[in-house]
C-alpha atoms as a printed R data frame, in Angstrom:
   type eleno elety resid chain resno       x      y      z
1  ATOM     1    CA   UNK     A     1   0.000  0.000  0.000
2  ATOM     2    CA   UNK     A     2   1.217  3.324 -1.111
3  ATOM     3    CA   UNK     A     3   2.599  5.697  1.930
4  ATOM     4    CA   UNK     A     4   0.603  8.498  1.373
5  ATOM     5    CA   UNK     A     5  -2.998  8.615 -0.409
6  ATOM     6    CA   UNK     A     6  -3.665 10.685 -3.103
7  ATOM     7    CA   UNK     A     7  -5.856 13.724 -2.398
8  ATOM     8    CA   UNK     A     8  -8.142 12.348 -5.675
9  ATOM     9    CA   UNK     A     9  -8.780  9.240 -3.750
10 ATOM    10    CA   UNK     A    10  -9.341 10.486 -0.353
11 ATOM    11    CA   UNK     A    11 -12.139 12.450 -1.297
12 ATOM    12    CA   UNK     A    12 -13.007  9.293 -3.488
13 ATOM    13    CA   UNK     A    13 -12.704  7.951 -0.004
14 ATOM    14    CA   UNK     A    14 -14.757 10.121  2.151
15 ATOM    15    CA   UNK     A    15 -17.761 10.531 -0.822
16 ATOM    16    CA   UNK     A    16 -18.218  6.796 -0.601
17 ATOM    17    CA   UNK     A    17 -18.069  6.897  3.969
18 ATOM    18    CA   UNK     A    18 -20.835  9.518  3.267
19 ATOM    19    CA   UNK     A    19 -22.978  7.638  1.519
20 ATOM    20    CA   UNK     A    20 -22.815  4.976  3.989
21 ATOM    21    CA   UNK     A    21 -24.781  6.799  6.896
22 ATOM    22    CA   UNK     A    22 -27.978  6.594  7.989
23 ATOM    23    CA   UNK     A    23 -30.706  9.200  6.557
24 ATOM    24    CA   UNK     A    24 -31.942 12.072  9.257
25 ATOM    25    CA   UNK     A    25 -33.894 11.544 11.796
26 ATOM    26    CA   UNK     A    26 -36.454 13.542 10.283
27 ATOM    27    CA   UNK     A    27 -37.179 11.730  7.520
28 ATOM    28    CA   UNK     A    28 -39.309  9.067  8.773
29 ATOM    29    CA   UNK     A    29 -42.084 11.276 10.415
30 ATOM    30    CA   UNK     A    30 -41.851 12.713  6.753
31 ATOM    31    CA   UNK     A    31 -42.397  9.462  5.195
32 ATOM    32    CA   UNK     A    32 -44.767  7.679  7.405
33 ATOM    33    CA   UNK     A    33 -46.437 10.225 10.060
34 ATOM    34    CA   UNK     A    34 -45.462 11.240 13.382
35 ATOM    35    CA   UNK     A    35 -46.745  7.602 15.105
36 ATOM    36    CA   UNK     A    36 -44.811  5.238 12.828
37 ATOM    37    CA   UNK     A    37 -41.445  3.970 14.065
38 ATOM    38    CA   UNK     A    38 -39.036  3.022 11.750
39 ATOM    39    CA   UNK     A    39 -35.095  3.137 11.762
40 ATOM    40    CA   UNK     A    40 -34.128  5.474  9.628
41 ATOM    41    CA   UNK     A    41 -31.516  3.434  7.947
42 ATOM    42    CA   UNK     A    42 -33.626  1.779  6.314
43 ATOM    43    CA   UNK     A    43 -33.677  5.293  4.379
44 ATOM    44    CA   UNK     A    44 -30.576  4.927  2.870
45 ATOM    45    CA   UNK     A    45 -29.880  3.916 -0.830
46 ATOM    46    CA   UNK     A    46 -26.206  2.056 -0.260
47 ATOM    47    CA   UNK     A    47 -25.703  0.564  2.558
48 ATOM    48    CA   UNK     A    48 -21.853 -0.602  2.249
49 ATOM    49    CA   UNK     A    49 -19.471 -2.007  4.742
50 ATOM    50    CA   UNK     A    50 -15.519 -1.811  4.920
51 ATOM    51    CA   UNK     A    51 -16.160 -5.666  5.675
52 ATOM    52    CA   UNK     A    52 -18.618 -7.010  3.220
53 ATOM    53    CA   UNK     A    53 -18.586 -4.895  0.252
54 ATOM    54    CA   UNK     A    54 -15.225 -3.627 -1.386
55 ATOM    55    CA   UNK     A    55 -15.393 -0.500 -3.430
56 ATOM    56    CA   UNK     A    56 -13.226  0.232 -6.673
57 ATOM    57    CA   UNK     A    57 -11.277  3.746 -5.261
């Protein structure tokens, strides 16, 4: 592995750690109404893990 990372693929890097959160909070009394209880990552498009999935950066 190289000794220092490129500043192309760090922010490669940290686009793809964004994308990885959960939605706001907010979004599910949005979605469903203030009485429904849902985790709001189930909000989220990609779901990716340093584990599971791999990523091409």
């Amino acid at each position: 592995m190289a000794r220092y990372i490129h500043l192309s693929r760090k922010l490669r890097l940290a686009k793809l750690n964004r994308r990885t959160r959960w939605a706001p909070f907010w979004t599910v009394p949005k979605m469903y109404g203030a009485s429904r209880r849902i985790h709001p990552g189930r909000h989220t498009a990609i779901k990716r893990n340093w584990r599971r999935t791999k990523t091409k950066a």
